[in-house]
SEFI-640921 format. One record per residue: z, x, y of N, C-alpha, C in turn. Coordinates in steps of 0.05 Angstrom, whole numbers, plus 5000, padded with zeros to 4 digits. Atoms other than C-alpha are relative to their C-alpha. Layout:
ZXYZXYZXY ...
***
This chain:
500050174976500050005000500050185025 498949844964499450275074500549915014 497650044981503950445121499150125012 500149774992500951005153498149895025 502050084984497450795224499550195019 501549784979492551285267499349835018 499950194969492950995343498750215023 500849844981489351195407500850065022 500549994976490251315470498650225013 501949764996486851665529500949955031 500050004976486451825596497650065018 502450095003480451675633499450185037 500849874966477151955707497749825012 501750205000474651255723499749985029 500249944959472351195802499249625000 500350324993471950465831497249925014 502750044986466550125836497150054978 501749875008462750535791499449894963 499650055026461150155730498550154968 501849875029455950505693501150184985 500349775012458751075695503549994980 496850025016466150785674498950004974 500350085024463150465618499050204981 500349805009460651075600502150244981 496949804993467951395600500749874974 498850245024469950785556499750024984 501049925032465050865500500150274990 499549715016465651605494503050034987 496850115007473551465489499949914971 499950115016472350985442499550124971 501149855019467551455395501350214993 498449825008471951965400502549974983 498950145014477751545377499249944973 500650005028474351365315498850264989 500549655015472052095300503050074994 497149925007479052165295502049884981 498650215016480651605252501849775004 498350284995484451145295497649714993 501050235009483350455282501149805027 498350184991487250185345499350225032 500949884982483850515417500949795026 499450104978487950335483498850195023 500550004969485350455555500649975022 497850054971488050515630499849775007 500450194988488850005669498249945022 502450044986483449645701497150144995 501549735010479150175666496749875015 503450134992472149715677499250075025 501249904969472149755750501250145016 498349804996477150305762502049825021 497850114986483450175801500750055017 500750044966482250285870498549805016 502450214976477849745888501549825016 497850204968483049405938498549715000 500650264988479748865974497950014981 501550075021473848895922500049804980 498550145023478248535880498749745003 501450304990475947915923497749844985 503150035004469547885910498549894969 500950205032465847455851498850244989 502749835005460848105850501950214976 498349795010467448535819500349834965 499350055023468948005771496749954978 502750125006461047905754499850214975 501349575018459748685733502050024987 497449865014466948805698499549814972 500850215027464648165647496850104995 502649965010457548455647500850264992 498749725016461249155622501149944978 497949965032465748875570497149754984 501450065016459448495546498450204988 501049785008456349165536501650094982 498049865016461749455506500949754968 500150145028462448805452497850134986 503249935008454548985440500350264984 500549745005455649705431500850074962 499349895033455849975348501950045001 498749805006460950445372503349835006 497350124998466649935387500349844974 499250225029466049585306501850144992 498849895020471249665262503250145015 496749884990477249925309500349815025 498750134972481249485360499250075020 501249914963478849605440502149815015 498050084982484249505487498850115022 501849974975480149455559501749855024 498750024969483049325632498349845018 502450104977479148855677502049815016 499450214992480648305724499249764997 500850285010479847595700500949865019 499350274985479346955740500149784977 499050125012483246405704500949765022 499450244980483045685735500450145028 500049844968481446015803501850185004 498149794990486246505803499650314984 500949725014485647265794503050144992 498049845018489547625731498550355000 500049745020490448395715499950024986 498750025036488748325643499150254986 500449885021488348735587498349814985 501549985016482848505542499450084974 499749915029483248585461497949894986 502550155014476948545421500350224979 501149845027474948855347497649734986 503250135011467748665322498749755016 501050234977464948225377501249794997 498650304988470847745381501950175012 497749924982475847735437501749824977 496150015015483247705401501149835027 498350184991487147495460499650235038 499949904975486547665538503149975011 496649994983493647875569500550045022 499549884973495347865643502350084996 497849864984500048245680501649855008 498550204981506347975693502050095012 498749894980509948415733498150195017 502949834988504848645789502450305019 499149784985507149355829498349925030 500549974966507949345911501850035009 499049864978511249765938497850254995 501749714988508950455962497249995005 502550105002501950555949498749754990 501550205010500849915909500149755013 500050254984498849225939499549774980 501250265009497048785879500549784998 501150224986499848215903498949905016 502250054972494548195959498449944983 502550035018489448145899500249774985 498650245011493247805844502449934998 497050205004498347355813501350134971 499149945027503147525762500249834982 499850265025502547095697503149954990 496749995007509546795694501449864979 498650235022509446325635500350164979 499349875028513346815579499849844975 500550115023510846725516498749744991 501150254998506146255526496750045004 502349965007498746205522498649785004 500850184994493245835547496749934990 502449885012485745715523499150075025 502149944969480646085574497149964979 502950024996473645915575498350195013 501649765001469046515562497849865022 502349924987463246645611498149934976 502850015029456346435574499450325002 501649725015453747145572502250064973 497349885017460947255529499449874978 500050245022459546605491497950094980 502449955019453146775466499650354983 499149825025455747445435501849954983 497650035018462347255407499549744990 500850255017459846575386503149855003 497150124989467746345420498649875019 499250154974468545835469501550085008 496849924983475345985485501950154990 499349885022479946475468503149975016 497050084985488046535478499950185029 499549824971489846765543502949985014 497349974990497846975564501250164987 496849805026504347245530499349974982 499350115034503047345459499250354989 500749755013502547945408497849904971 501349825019498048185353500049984973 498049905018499548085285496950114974 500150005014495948415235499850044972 497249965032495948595161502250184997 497549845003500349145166502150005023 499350004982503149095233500649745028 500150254974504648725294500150185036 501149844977501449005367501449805021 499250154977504448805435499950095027 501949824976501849005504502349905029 498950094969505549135572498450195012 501149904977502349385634500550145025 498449804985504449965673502749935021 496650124986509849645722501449924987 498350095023512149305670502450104990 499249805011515249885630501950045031 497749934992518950005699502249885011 498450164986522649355713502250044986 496849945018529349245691499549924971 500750085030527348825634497849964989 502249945003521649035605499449844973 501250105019517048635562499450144975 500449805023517149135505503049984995 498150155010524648905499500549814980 501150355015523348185477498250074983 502350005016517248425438501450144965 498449835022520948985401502249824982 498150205007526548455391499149764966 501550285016521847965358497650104976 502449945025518148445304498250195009 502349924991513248815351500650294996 499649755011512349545319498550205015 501249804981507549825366499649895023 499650094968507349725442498350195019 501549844980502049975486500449895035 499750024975501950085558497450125021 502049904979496150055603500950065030 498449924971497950465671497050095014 501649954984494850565732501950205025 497449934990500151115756499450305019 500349634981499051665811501350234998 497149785005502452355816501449905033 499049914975507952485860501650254995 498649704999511353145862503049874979 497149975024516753255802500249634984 499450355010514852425781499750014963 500949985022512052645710503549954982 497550005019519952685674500649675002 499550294997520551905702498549954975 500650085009515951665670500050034970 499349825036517452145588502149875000 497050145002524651865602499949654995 500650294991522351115616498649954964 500550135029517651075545501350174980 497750035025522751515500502649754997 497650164995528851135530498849714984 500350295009524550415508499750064960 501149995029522850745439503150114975 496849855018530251085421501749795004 497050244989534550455448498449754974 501150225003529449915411498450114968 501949905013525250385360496749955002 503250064995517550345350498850255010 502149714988511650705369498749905029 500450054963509850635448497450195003 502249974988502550805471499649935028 501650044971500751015545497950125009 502549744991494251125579500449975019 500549974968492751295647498350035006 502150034989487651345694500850295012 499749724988486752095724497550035020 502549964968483252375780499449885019 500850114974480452125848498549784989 501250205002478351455848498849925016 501650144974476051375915502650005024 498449954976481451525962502450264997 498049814997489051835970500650144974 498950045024491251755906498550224972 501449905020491152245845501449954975 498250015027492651985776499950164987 498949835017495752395727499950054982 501149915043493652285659502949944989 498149955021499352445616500749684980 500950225029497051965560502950124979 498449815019502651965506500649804970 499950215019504751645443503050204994 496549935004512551685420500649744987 499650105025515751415361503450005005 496849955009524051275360501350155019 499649874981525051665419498850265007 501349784996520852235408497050015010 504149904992513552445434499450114979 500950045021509052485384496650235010 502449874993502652725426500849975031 498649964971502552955505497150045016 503050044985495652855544501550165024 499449714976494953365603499949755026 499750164974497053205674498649995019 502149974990491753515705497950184985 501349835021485153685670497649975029 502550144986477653685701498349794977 501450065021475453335637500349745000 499050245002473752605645500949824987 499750245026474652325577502750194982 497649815008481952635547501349704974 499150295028483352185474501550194990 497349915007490552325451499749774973 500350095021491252125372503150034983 498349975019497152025329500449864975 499250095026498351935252502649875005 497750044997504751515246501049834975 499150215025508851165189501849785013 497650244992511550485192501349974995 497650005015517150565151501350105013 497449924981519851015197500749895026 499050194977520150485253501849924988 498750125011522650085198503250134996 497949895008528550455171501750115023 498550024978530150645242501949785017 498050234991531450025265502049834983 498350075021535549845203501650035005 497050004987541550145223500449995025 498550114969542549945293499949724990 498950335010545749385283500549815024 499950174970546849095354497649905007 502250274986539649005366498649964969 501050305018539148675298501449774998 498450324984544548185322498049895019 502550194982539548095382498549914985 501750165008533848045343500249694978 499250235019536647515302499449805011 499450214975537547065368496750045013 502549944984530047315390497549765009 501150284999526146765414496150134993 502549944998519446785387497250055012 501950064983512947035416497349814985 503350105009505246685400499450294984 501749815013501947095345497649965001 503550075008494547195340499750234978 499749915015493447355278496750194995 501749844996488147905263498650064975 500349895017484248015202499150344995 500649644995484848795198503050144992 498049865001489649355184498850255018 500349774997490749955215500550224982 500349825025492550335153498350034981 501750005024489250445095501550054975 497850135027491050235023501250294994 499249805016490750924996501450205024 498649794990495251435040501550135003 497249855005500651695012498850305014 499349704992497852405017498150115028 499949874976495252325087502750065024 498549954978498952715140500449955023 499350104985503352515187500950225026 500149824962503552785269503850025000 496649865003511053185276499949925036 500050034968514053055336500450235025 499949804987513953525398501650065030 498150034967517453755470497749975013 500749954971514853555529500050225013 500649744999511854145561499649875043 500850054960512253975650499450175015 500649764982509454335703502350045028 498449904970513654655765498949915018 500350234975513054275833497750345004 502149834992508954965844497749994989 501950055015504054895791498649795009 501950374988503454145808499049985023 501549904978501754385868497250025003 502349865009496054875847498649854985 501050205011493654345803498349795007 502150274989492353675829499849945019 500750174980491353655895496750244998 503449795004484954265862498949734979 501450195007483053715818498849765011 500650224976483053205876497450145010 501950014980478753545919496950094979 502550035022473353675857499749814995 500750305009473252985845498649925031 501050044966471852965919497550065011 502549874994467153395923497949984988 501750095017463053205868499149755003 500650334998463052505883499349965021 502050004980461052595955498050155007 502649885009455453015934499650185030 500549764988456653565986499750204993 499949725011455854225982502850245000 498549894993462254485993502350055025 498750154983467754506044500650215017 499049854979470254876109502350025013 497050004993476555026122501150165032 499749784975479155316200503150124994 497749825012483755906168501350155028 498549884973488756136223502150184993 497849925010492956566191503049964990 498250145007498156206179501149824973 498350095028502955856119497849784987 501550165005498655206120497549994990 501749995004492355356122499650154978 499449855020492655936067500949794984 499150155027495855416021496949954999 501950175006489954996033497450154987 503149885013484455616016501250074972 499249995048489255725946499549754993 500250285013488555085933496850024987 501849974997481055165945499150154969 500249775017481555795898500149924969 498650135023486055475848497749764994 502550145011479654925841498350154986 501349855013475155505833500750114966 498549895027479355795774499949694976 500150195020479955085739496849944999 503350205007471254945746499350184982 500849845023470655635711500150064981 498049985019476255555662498349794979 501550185010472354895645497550044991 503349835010465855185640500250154976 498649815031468955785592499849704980 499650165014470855205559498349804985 501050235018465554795537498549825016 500450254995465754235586496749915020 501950024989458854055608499149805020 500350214979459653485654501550205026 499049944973463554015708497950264994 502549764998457054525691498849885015 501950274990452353945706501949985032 498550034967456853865771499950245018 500249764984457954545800496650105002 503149914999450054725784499349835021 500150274973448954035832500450095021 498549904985453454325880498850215015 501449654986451155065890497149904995 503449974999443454815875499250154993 501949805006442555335828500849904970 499750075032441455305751502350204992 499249795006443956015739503850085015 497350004981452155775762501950214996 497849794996457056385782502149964983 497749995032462056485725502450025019 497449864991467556835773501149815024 498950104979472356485814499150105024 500449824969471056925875497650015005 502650064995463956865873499849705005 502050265002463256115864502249845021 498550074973469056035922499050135025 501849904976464556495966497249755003 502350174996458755965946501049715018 498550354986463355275968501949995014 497850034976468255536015499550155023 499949794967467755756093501050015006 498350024975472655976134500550135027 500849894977473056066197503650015016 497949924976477756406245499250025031 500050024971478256126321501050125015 497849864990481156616362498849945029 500150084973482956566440500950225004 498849835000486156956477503150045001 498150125005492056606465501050194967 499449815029491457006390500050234999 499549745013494657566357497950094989 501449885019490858076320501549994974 499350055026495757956268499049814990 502150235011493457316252497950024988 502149954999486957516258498850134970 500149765020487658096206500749894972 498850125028491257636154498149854991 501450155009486957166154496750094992 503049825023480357606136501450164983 500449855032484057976087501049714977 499750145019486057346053497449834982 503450115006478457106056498850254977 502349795021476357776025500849894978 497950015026482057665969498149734983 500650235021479557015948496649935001 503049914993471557185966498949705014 500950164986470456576018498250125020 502649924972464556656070501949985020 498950094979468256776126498650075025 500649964977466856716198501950005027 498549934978470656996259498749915024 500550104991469756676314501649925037 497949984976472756656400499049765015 499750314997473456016427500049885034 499949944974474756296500498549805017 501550174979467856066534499849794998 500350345005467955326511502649915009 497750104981475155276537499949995032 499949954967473355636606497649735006 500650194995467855116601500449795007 499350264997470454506598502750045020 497850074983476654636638498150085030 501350044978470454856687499449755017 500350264997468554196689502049865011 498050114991475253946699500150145038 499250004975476654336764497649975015 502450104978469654156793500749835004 500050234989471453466788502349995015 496750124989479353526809501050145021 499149654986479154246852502749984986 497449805000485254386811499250064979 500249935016486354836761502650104989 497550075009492254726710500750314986 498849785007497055346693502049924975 498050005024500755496625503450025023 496550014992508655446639501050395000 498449664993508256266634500150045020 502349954975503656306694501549815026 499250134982508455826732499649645003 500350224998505255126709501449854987 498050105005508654496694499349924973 500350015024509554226623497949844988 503250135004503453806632497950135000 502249795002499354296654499750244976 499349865009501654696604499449894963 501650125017500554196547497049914998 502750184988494153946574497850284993 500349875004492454656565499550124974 499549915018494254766500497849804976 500650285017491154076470496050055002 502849994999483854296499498850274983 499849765023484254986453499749864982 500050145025485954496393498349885000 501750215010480653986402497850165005 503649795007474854556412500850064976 500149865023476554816352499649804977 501350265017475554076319497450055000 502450044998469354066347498150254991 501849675014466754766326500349974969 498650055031470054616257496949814985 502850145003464254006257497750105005 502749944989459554316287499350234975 500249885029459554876234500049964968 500150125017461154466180496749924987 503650194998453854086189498150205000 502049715005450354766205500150224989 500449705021452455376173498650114988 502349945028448655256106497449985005 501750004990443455116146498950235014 500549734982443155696191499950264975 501149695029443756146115498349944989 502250085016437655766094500649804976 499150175028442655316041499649675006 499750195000442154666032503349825009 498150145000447154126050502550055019 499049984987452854006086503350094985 496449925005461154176086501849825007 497850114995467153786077501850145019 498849854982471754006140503149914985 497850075012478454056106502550045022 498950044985484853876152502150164977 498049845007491554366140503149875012 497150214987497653856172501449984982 498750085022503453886128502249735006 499850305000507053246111503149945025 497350044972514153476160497950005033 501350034970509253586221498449735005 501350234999505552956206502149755013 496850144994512352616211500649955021 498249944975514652856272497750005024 502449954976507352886308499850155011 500449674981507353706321496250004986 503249895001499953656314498849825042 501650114974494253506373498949774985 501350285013490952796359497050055013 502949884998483453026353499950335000 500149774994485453696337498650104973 500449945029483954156268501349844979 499550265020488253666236498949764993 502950214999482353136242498050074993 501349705012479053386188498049644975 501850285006474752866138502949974975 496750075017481253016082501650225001 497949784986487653426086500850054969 499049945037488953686002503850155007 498949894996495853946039502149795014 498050214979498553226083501649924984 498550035007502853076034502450134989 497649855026507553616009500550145031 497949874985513253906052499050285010 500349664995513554596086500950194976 498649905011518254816043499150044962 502549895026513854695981498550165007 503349924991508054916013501050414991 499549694999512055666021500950064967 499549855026514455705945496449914985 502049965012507355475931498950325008 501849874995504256005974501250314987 498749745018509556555937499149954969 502050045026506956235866498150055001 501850035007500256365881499950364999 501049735002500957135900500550014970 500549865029502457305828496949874992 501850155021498856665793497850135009 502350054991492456835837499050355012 499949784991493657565851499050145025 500450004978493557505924502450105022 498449774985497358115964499949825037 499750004966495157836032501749795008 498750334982499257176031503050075004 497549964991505957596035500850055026 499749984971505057816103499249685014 499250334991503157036120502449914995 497050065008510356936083501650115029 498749954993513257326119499749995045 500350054974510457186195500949785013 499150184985513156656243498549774998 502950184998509356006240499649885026 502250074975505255866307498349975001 502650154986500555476344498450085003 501449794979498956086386497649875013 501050194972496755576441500449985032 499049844981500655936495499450245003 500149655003499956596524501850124984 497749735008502857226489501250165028 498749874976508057566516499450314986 500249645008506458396511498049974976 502350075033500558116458501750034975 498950095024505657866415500749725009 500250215002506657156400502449835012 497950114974511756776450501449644994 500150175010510956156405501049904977 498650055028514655816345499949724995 500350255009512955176309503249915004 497550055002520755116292501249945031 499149974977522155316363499149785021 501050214994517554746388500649844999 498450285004520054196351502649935010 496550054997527654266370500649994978 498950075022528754276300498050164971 501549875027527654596229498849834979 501050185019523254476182500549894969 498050085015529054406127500249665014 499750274986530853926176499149734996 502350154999525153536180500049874971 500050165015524953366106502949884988 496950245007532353036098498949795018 501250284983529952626159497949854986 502150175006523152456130500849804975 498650175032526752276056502049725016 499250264995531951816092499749845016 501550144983527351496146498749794976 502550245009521951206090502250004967 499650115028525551336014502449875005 497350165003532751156036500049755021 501150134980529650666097502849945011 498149994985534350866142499549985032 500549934970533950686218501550255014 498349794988537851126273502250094988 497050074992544750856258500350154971 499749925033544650986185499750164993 499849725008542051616179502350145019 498049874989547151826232502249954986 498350045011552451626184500250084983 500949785036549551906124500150365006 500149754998548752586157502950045012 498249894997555252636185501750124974 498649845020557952716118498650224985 501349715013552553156091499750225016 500149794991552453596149503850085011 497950064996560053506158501450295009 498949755005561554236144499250245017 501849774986555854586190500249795032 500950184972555954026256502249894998 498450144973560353646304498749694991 500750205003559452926301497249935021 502649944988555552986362498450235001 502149835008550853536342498149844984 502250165020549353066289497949845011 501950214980547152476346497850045012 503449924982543452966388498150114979 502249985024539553136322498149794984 501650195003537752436305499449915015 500950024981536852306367497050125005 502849864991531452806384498049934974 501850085016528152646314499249715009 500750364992527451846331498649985017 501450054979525051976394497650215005 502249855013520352546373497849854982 501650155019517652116318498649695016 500650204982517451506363497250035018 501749914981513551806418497249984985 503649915011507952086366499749854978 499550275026508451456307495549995017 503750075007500351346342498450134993 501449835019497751926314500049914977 500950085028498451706252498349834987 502150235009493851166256496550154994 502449955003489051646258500350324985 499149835017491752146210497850044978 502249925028486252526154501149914985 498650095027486452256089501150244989 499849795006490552636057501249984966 499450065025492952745977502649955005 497250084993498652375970502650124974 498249925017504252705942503050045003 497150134993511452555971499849775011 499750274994514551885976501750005032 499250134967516752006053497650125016 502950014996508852066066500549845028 499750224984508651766139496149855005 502950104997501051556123500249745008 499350324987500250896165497749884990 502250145008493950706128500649904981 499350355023497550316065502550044993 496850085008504050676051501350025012 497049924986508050786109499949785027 500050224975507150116153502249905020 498150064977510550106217498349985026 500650034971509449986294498950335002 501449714982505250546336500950035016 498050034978508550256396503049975003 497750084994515650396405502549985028 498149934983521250346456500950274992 499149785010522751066448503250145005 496749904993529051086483502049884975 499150055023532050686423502649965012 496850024988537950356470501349934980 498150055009540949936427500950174972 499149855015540850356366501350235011 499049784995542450996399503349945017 497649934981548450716443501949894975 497149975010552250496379500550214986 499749765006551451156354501950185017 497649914981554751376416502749844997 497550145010559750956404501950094987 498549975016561351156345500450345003 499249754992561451846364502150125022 497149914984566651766423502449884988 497949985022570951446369500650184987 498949725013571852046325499450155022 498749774986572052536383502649905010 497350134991577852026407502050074985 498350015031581152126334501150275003 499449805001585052706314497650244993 502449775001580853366315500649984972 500549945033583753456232498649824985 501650135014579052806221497150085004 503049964991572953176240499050194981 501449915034573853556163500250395009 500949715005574654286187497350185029 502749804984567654396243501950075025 499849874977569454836286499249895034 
***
């Protein structure tokens, strides 16, 4: 008799919108899956028309093509004989579901919506759909004629129900699902259900990968069973980069571990598994076979099929393994280089342009650059012929550059703007970091297009505005500084579009923006400056990453020049020098560090804290280093720092999103542009409460000096 069941999953690099080429993704999945012997092939969520299409969702044209895909995919040879678990959106009595989709041999089994939808952060899908709220319950739906006239169904079940067949019983939740409190793989497990898949549609965020290993052992060691997740990886068409890490886990263990970042669009994760050892597991817990006793039944659809096979005693069974995670540095180097290849490939440029200033930021952003190069070549070594077929596209040559450093001199420019506002240090770091990692670089003085245009200005005004060295006021002095930054946008474009032109190459350049996610915050950039870039692979991750990335890369990447960027001051150098040294300090700018900056940014958006509250929260965490008022005039100047510049952000580069106190105002960080900046009533009961404890005894102030 068998017990023994081979299951799929996978992780997919589906882009929205794009059906041909999903469905493409789908069936290779699928074939691969049965080269491997599963009998039971799950898929991400929304897989048909990838899971970025936002407002798309709307549209009859999304649900037209996603039912003219899974009629392909009934049609196709390569889906007979093994289960297909598919992702689309269904309209059901006028209303739009997130379903999962279950077919083997041109009949649909049972369509399942979503019934816990995700919105918060990046996700909006109640703007799209509805969550299906009737548990355990099931309705008929009425197939589409193109559907009818393959599956020879009218109608098939449609809601809560599981799977049952000869050897087993299947039961499906859908990525939020898995992270409410009570998760439908509870009740399922409760009521018999031995395997439990999970279609996700889950982005990275810095250090998020252990959430989610913790979330399906914890459902598989508390409940037993075998748990299946896929994901969706890569750029889909905007911020967002999913992750992959496809997995399958048995009793609390992992079983198989899909990569978190690959370039490879089709990644099928396979595990042998016995059912006895669900069984016998859940035998002795005895508490949840008191529950299940009490389990309220779900709808079966029953299945003629097994996933085992009669004879298998002496096939072998998949051992279980550790979770293997990457360092917030790696994840770094990783996927925001897999992002921008998905980027770059898919907006069929030629490559991108970065304005390298010597500095912390920018340098991340050309390792990053680097760190792409290293993974297209690694892939190539490797086999993979869909990122040959891509980079050959790319550079427009058949004969594609093997070596990182060659084929980052073919798709990266950088350019250094110097004034006379700039060091020669700068200057010097930033071409030896270009040689290091073999980018085309171009040097570049910025001087006569400043004296220009501020020509212009004093023709029309007879005045002519002085820096604050020179004696001018802090307008003149910003006003000064802001027309440096936005020439160097515009040269950024203007080179971008011509370069490859002017070397006889084809095509144009992505201009890549260097803003990290504390300055974005706080609005220490110019609005139309180099930070206004077409995407920023760098706007979401801290300073303070950014510097143990840019120390991970000298070994990983064996790059000597980025220690003297470590170790230099970080500036604008948008002011004169004093003695032609630099007179300037980002830190020194803000009023505040860029430690600083990310406690504020964490308990502004993750702990959604106004004035008052973070001033309450930091008195005790800074309790030991600050005064009560040190603390005020610290949230103070942040609130009304951030306040002031909150309208930049509306016009903020896309950038990869990778911390959750992101102040991106385009879907996850929605607030006012316009504020009262003085912030009376919040700020005066802060005062308040601050001439109360100085009123108090000095020994309640813990020790600060």
């Amino acid at each position: 008799m068998g017990r023994k069941v081979t299951v799929a999953t996978c992780a997919l690099n589906q882009w929205a919108l794009d059906f041909e080429g999903n469905l493409q993704r789908i069936l290779k999945s699928i074939e691969s899956a049965k080269n491997r012997g599963a009998r039971y092939r799950l898929g991400p969520e929304l897989e048909i028309c990838g899971y970025g299409c936002w407002d798309h969702y709307y549209e009859s044209d999304t649900l037209l093509h996603s039912f003219q895909v899974l009629a392909a995919l009934l049609e196709s040879p390569v889906t007979q004989d093994i289960i297909c678990d598919v992702g689309m959106p269904v309209m059901h009595r006028n209303v739009r579901y997130n379903c999962r989709v279950i077919f083997l041999n041109r009949k649909i089994l049972l369509i399942r919506p979503k019934m816990a939808l995700a919105n918060e952060g990046n996700y909006r899908e109640l703007r799209w759909f509805t969550p299906w709220s009737r548990s355990r319950h099931t309705e008929e739906y009425f197939l589409p004629r193109m559907i009818q006239d393959l599956t020879k169904q009218e109608t098939v079940p449609f809601g809560d129900a599981v799977l049952v067949t000869w050897d087993t019983c299947i039961g499906s939740e859908i990525c939020e699902e898995l992270w409410t409190p009570h998760s439908p793989h509870i009740d399922m497990g409760l009521d018999g259900v031995e395997i439990v898949t999970n279609a996700s549609g889950s982005h990275h965020v810095l250090r998020k990968a252990n959430t989610r290993v913790d979330l399906v052992t914890m459902a598989t060691g508390k409940n037993g069973g075998i748990y299946l997740l896929a994901n969706q990886k890569g750029c889909d068409g905007d911020r967002l980069y999913y992750d992959g890490c496809a997995m399958i886990a048995m009793n609390g263990s992992v079983f198989a571990q899909g990569s978190q970042f690959s370039l490879d669009d089709v990644e099928v994760l396979t595990a042998t598994l016995d059912l006895e050892d669900v069984r016998s597991y859940r035998a002795e817990i005895s508490s949840r076979n008191l529950a299940a006793s009490r389990a309220s039944p779900y709808p079966r659809v029953k299945v003629d099929f097994a996933l085992s096979c009669h004879e298998d005693l002496l096939a072998p069974v998949s051992e279980p393994i550790e979770w293997k995670y990457h360092s917030p540095e790696e994840e770094i180097s990783l996927g925001p280089a897999c992002w921008l290849w998905d980027f770059l490939r898919r907006s069929e440029q030629a490559g991108f342009l970065l304005p390298l200033s010597g500095g912390v930021d920018s340098a991340a952003t050309a390792c990053l650059i680097y760190s792409m190069c290293c993974q297209v070549c690694e892939a190539v070594r490797s086999g993979n012929e869909e990122v040959l077929a891509d980079v050959r596209t790319i550079v427009n040559q058949i004969s594609y550059p093997q070596d990182p450093r060659d084929l980052c001199g073919r798709i990266l420019t950088t350019c250094y703007m110097a004034s006379k506002n700039s060091s020669q240090e700068t200057c010097t770091r930033a071409r030896e970091l270009a040689q290091q990692i073999g980018s085309h670089h171009i040097s570049l003085n910025i001087d006569p297009a400043v004296k220009a245009v501020m020509g212009i200005f004093s023709l029309v005004t007879g005045k002519s505005p002085l820096f604050a060295a020179h004696g001018g006021s802090s307008r003149e002095n910003l006003g000064l500084q802001n027309v440096q930054a936005r020439i160097r946008m515009v040269l950024a474009y203007l080179f971008a579009q011509l370069s490859l032109w002017s070397r006889g190459v084809r095509g144009g350049l992505l201009v890549l923006g260097s803003a990290n996610v504390d300055e974005s915050l706080l609005g220490y950039l110019t609005k139309y400056d180099c930070s206004s870039a077409d995407i920023n692979p760098i706007g979401g991750i801290s300073k303070t990453d950014l510097r143990a990335f840019v120390q991970f890369c000298i070994k990983r990447f064996q790059l000597p020049a980025l220690q003297s960027i470590l170790s230099a001051p970080a500036t604008a150098e948008l002011e004169p020098l004093a003695d032609g040294q630099v007179s300037q300090t980002d830190e020194e700018d803000m009023g505040m560090t860029y430690a600083e900056l990310s406690v504020y940014g964490k308990l502004r958006k993750v702990a959604k804290m106004g004035p008052y509250s973070m001033f309450c929260k930091l008195l005790g965490m800074w309790r030991h280093i600050c005064t009560p008022r040190q603390v005020a005039d610290k949230v103070k100047r942040f609130f009304s720092k951030y306040s002031m510049n909150r309208h930049k952000m509306t016009t903020l580069t896309p950038a990869y999103h990778a911390e959750n106190y992101s102040p991106e105002d385009n879907r996850f960080d929605l607030r006012p542009f316009l504020y009262n900046t003085s912030w009376p009533w919040q700020f005066r009961c802060i005062e308040n409460q601050v001439l109360q404890l100085e009123r108090a005894e000095p020994q309640s102030l813990d020790g600060v000096d």
